[in-house]
N, C-alpha and C positions, 0 to 999 in steps of 0.2 A: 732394538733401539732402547737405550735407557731413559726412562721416564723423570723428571725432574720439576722441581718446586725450583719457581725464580725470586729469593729472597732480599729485601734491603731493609732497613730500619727503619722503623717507623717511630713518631715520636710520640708517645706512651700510644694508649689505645683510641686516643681522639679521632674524630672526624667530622667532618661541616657537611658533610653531604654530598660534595660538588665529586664528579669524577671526569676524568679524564679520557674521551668517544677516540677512539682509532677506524676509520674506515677503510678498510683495504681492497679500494678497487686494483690492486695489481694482480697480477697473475700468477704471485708466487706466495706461498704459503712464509709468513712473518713472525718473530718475535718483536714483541714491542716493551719497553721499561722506563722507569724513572729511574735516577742515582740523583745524589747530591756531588758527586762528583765526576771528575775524566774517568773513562772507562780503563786507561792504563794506570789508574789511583785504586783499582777495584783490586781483591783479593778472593772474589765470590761470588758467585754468580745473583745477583740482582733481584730483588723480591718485588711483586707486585705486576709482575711479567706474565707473557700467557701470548700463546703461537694463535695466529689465525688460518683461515681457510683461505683460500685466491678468492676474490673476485667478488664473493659472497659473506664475508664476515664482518661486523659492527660491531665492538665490544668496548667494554669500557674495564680498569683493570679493579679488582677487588683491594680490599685491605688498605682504604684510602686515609691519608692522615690530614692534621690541620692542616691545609696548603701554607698558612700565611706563617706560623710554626715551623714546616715543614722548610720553606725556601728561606729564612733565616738562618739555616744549617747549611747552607749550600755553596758551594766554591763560587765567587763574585754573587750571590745571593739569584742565584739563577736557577733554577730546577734544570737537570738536562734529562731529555728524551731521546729513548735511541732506538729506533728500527731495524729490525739486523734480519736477512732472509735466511729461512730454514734452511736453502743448499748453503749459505755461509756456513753455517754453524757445521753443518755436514762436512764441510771440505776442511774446514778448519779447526772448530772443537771452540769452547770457551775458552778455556785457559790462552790459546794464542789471540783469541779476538782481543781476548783485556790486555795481553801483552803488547799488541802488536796495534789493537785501536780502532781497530777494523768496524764500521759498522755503514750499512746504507743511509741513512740518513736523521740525521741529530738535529734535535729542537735547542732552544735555549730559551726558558721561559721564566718571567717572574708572573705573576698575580694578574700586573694589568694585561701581558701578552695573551696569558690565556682567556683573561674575557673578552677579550677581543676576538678572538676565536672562537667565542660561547664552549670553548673546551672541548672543541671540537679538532680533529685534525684527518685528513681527509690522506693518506697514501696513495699514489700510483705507480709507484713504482720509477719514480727518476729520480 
Protein backbone atom coordinates (compact mmCIF):
# COMPACT_ATOMS: atom_id res chain seq x y z
CA UNK A 1 0.00 0.00 0.00
CA UNK A 2 1.26 3.51 -0.77
CA UNK A 3 1.60 5.80 2.09
CA UNK A 4 0.31 9.27 1.63
CA UNK A 5 0.27 12.91 3.06
CA UNK A 6 -3.41 14.42 2.43
CA UNK A 7 -2.74 18.13 1.45
CA UNK A 8 -4.82 21.45 1.06
CA UNK A 9 -3.98 24.92 1.49
CA UNK A 10 -3.83 26.66 4.20
CA UNK A 11 -3.98 30.17 4.63
CA UNK A 12 -0.37 31.33 5.62
CA UNK A 13 0.74 29.65 8.82
CA UNK A 14 -2.10 31.11 11.17
CA UNK A 15 -4.06 29.27 13.63
CA UNK A 16 -6.76 30.03 16.51
CA UNK A 17 -6.38 27.01 18.16
CA UNK A 18 -9.80 25.51 17.50
CA UNK A 19 -9.67 21.91 15.75
CA UNK A 20 -11.96 20.09 14.20
CA UNK A 21 -12.80 16.19 16.71
CA UNK A 22 -14.02 13.25 14.20
CA UNK A 23 -15.21 10.33 16.23
CA UNK A 24 -15.63 7.26 14.35
CA UNK A 25 -17.88 4.90 16.04
CA UNK A 26 -18.34 2.99 12.76
CA UNK A 27 -16.80 -0.13 11.84
CA UNK A 28 -14.76 0.85 8.98
CA UNK A 29 -11.54 2.29 9.10
CA UNK A 30 -12.06 6.33 7.42
CA UNK A 31 -10.42 9.08 5.91
CA UNK A 32 -11.73 12.44 7.03
CA UNK A 33 -10.70 16.25 5.22
CA UNK A 34 -11.54 19.76 4.88
CA UNK A 35 -11.50 21.61 1.16
CA UNK A 36 -12.79 24.93 0.39
CA UNK A 37 -14.36 23.33 -2.39
CA UNK A 38 -16.49 20.32 -4.38
CA UNK A 39 -14.48 17.34 -4.32
CA UNK A 40 -14.89 17.11 -8.38
CA UNK A 41 -13.14 20.98 -8.20
CA UNK A 42 -10.14 19.04 -6.55
CA UNK A 43 -6.92 18.25 -8.60
CA UNK A 44 -5.09 16.73 -5.39
CA UNK A 45 -5.56 14.92 -2.84
CA UNK A 46 -6.60 17.18 0.29
CA UNK A 47 -4.42 18.21 3.19
CA UNK A 48 -5.21 18.16 6.72
CA UNK A 49 -6.63 14.55 6.21
CA UNK A 50 -5.63 11.39 8.36
CA UNK A 51 -7.46 7.71 8.22
CA UNK A 52 -8.95 6.36 11.48
CA UNK A 53 -9.12 3.14 13.18
CA UNK A 54 -13.11 1.50 13.33
CA UNK A 55 -14.76 1.93 16.38
CA UNK A 56 -11.85 3.13 18.38
CA UNK A 57 -10.48 6.36 17.10
CA UNK A 58 -11.08 10.29 18.14
CA UNK A 59 -8.80 12.52 16.33
CA UNK A 60 -8.77 15.93 15.59
CA UNK A 61 -6.77 16.92 12.13
CA UNK A 62 -3.40 18.75 12.47
CA UNK A 63 -2.12 21.80 10.32
CA UNK A 64 -5.18 23.87 11.43
CA UNK A 65 -5.78 27.47 9.81
CA UNK A 66 -7.70 30.60 10.88
CA UNK A 67 -11.17 29.09 10.47
CA UNK A 68 -12.77 32.50 10.08
CA UNK A 69 -9.93 33.30 7.15
CA UNK A 70 -10.10 30.16 6.24
CA UNK A 71 -14.09 29.88 5.33
CA UNK A 72 -14.01 33.19 3.46
CA UNK A 73 -12.14 31.19 0.79
CA UNK A 74 -14.64 28.85 0.38
CA UNK A 75 -17.25 28.02 -2.43
CA UNK A 76 -20.61 29.75 -0.88
CA UNK A 77 -18.33 30.52 2.25
CA UNK A 78 -18.94 27.06 3.74
CA UNK A 79 -16.12 24.86 4.72
CA UNK A 80 -16.87 21.29 3.33
CA UNK A 81 -16.07 17.94 5.19
CA UNK A 82 -15.86 14.86 3.78
CA UNK A 83 -15.60 11.22 5.06
CA UNK A 84 -14.64 8.74 2.63
CA UNK A 85 -14.08 4.96 3.96
CA UNK A 86 -10.75 3.33 3.41
CA UNK A 87 -12.43 0.29 1.30
CA UNK A 88 -13.64 3.40 -0.98
CA UNK A 89 -10.40 4.58 -1.51
CA UNK A 90 -9.45 0.81 -2.09
CA UNK A 91 -11.96 -0.07 -4.60
CA UNK A 92 -11.68 3.12 -6.31
CA UNK A 93 -8.42 5.21 -5.84
CA UNK A 94 -8.53 9.16 -5.40
CA UNK A 95 -8.26 10.31 -8.58
CA UNK A 96 -11.84 8.63 -9.45
CA UNK A 97 -13.37 9.75 -6.01
CA UNK A 98 -12.56 13.48 -7.14
CA UNK A 99 -13.60 12.72 -10.47
CA UNK A 100 -16.50 11.07 -9.90
CA UNK A 101 -17.50 12.70 -6.28
CA UNK A 102 -17.79 9.84 -4.44
CA UNK A 103 -17.55 10.23 -0.71
CA UNK A 104 -19.68 8.72 2.44
CA UNK A 105 -20.67 11.55 3.98
CA UNK A 106 -20.20 15.54 3.63
CA UNK A 107 -20.57 18.28 6.17
CA UNK A 108 -21.06 21.87 5.09
CA UNK A 109 -20.00 24.16 7.75
CA UNK A 110 -19.51 27.94 8.27
CA UNK A 111 -18.17 29.22 11.85
CA UNK A 112 -21.66 29.21 13.63
CA UNK A 113 -22.34 25.37 12.35
CA UNK A 114 -19.39 24.21 13.98
CA UNK A 115 -19.87 25.78 17.41
CA UNK A 116 -22.74 24.55 17.39
CA UNK A 117 -21.31 21.38 17.33
CA UNK A 118 -18.39 22.39 19.77
CA UNK A 119 -16.42 21.00 16.56
CA UNK A 120 -17.21 18.11 17.21
CA UNK A 121 -18.56 15.51 14.74
CA UNK A 122 -19.58 12.19 15.79
CA UNK A 123 -19.45 9.41 12.47
CA UNK A 124 -21.39 6.05 12.48
CA UNK A 125 -21.20 5.15 9.66
CA UNK A 126 -24.70 6.10 7.69
Amino acid sequence: MISFSLFISCIGRKTDGRAIITHNKSMNSIYCFYTNRELYAIDSIPNMGKESIPKEDDFSLIGLPFWEEYIKTCDNQKLRYYIIKKDSVDKYGWNEIFKKNIYNKKYLFTIEDLDKTNWEIEYKGE
